[in-house]
Each structure stands twice: as structure tokens, then as C-alpha cells.
C-alpha positions in Angstrom: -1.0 2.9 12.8 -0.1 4.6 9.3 -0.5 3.2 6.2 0.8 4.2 2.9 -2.0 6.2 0.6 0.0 7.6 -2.2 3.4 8.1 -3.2 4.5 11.1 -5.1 5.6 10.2 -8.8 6.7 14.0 -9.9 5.6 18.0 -9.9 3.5 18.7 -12.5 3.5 22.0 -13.8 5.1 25.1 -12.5 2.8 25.7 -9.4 3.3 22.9 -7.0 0.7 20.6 -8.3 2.1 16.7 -8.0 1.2 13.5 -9.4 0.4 11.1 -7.0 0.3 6.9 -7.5 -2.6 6.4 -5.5 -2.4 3.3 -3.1 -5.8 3.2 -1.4 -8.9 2.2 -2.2 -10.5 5.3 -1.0 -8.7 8.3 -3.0 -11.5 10.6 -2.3 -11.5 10.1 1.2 -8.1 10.1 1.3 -6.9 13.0 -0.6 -10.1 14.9 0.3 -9.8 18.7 0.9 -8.5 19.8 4.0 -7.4 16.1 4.8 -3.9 16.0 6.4 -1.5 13.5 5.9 2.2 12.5 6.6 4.6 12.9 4.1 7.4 10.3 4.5 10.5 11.5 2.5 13.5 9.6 0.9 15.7 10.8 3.7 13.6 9.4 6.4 12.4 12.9 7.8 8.6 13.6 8.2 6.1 16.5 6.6 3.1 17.0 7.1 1.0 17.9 4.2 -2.9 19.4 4.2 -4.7 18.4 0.7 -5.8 22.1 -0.8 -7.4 20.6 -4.0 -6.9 17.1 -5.9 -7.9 15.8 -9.4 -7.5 12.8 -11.5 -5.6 12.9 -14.5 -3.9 10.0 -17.1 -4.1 7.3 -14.1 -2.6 9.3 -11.2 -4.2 11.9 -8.9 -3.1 15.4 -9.2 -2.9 16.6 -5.7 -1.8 20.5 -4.3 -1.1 20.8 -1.2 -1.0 24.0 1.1 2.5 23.9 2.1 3.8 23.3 -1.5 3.9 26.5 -3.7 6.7 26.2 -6.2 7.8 23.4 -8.5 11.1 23.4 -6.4 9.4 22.7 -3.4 7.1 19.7 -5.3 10.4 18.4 -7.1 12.0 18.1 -3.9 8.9 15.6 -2.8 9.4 12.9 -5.8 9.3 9.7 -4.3 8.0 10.7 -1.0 5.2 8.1 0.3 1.8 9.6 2.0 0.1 8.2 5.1 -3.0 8.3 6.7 -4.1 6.6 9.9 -5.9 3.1 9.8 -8.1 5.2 12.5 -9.8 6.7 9.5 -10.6 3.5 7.3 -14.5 2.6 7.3 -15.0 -1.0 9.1 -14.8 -3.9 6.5 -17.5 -6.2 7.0 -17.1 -8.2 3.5 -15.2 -11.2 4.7 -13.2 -11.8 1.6 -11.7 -7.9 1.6 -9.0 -6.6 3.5 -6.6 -4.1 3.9 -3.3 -4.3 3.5 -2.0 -3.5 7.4 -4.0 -6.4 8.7 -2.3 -9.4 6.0 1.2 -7.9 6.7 2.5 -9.9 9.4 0.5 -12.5 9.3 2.3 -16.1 9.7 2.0 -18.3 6.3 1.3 -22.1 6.6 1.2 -24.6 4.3 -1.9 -26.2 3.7 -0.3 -29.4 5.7 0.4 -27.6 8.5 4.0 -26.9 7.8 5.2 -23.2 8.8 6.3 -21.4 5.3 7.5 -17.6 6.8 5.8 -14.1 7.1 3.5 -11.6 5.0 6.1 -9.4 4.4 3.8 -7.3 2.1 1.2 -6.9 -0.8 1.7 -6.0 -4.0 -0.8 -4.6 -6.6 -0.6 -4.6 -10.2 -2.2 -4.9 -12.8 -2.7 -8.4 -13.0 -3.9 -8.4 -9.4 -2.8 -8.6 -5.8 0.6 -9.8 -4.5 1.2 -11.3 -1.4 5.3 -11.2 -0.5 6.5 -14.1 2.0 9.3 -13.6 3.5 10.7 -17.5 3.6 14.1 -18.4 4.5 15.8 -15.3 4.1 14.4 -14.6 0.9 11.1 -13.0 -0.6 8.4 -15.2 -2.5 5.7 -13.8 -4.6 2.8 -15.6 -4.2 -0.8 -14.2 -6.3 -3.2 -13.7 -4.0 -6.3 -15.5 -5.6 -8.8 -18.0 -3.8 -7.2 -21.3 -5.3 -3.6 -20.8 -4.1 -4.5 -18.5 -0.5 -8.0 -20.4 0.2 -7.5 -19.2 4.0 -7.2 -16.0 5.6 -7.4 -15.8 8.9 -6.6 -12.3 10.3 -7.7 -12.5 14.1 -5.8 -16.1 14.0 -2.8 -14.4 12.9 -2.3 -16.4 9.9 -2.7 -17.4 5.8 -3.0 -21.1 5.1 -0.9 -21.5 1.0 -1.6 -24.2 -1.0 1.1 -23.3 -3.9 1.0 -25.4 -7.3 4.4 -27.0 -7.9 7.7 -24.7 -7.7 6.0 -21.5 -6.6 7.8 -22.0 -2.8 10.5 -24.3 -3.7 13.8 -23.0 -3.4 15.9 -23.7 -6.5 
């Protein structure tokens, strides 16, 4: 299975250099040199891409890769998502961390039992961790912090919600 890494922002200077919105918690395995990954571009097509030298810089990673020479060739990348393969991560023995591809999916119950809808995704930002429930045809944001997600139980399949008032409810 892929999971999304990075995601180019823009080229930076005039030699195929990009700035890349890291999304993992391992950049420097990640985007380490001579690591391949798959480009997924806005039109749907695949690329891959072979890491030739990467650096931090102002919150992003600056990232060259081999098959990107010009700034033409890095402009046309903007917005293109990066994946590596869940094959790669290190096993996660702390039992209050997780990656992303195992909560996605996972069924949401209320904490009486009552079905809620799906882990459509998680978000990250700065003020921490979303988790987006797909209920009813629409998305709900829900933080993902202890008091209002106090269960998560990947090999069951599921995340047991207890919400404070008017988080779920539909208006």
C-alpha cells in the first residue's frame, strides 16, 4: 500500500530544486538519497522520482530529484503528491501512535454503541490531528485528542467517539 509523504508546494530556484510539504513523520527516511518514490500528478498519471539531495528550509524540505533538471520541468510538478510504500515504515510498538493508513477506514461508533460512519481521513495542523468522519453523506471534523477519541482499535476495525454537545449533530 502507498501512502502520501510529501506533496510538492512549488520549484524553487532555476535548477529543479522543489519545495516539498512534508507529510510523514520520517522526512529523512523518506526523502533520503537515492530513495525512490511515486509521483502522483494533478492529472492522475504516475512518475517516479529518485531523491538526488534534500534540505530543510523556512518549514518545507527542499528536495532535487534526478529526473528534474529545469525549473520547467519542477513547475510542471506543483501540486503533485509523493508516495512511499507502508512496506518501508518501522513497526510501531507505542500503542497510542499510529499511522495514518491504518485509522482511514476504520468504522466510528459512538461511545453507546450507536454506528456514526467512516475515517474518511486525518488531518494535521497546527493545532493537532484531525480525524474526518464521513457521516451521512457529509464530512465531520472531529480533533483527535484522548477525551473525545478514548478508543482506537485498529485490528477491531474501529474508533469508539464520545463527542461534547454539537460536534456530530447535524444542524
Amino acid at each position: 500500500m502507498d501512502v502520501v509523504v510529501g506533496r510538492v508546494a512549488k520549484a524553487h530556484g532555476i535548477t529543479g530544486e522543489l519545495a516539498i510539504d512534508v507529510r510523514t513523520d520520517s522526512p529523512e527516511m523518506r526523502f533520503a538519497l537515492g530513495a525512490t518514490l511515486q509521483g502522483k500528478l494533478r492529472d492522475g498519471t504516475f512518475r517516479s522520482l529518485t531523491v538526488s539531495a534534500a534540505r530543510p528550509h523556512a518549514g518545507r524540505l527542499l528536495v532535487r530529484f534526478e529526473e528534474v533538471v529545469t525549473r520547467d520541468v519542477a513547475e510542471s510538478l506543483r501540486g503533485t503528491l509523493l508516495l512511499g510504500s507502508t512496506d518501508d515504515l518501522p513497526p510501531n510498538d507505542d500503542p497510542d501512535e499510529f499511522y495514518d493508513h491504518e485509522l482511514e477506514g476504520l468504522a466510528a461508533e459512538h461511545v453507546d454503541g450507536t454506528k456514526l460512519g467512516t475515517v474518511k481521513e486525518i488531518l494535521h495542523g497546527l493545532g493537532g490531528e484531525l480525524l474526518v468522519l464521513v457521516m451521512d453523506e457529509r464530512e465531520v471534523l472531529v480533533p483527535f485528542v484522548r477525551e473525545i477519541v478514548p478508543t482506537v482499535d485498529v485490528r477491531g476495525g474501529r474508533v469508539v467517539i464520545d463527542p461534547p454537545e454539537g460536534l456530530i449533530d447535524a444542524d
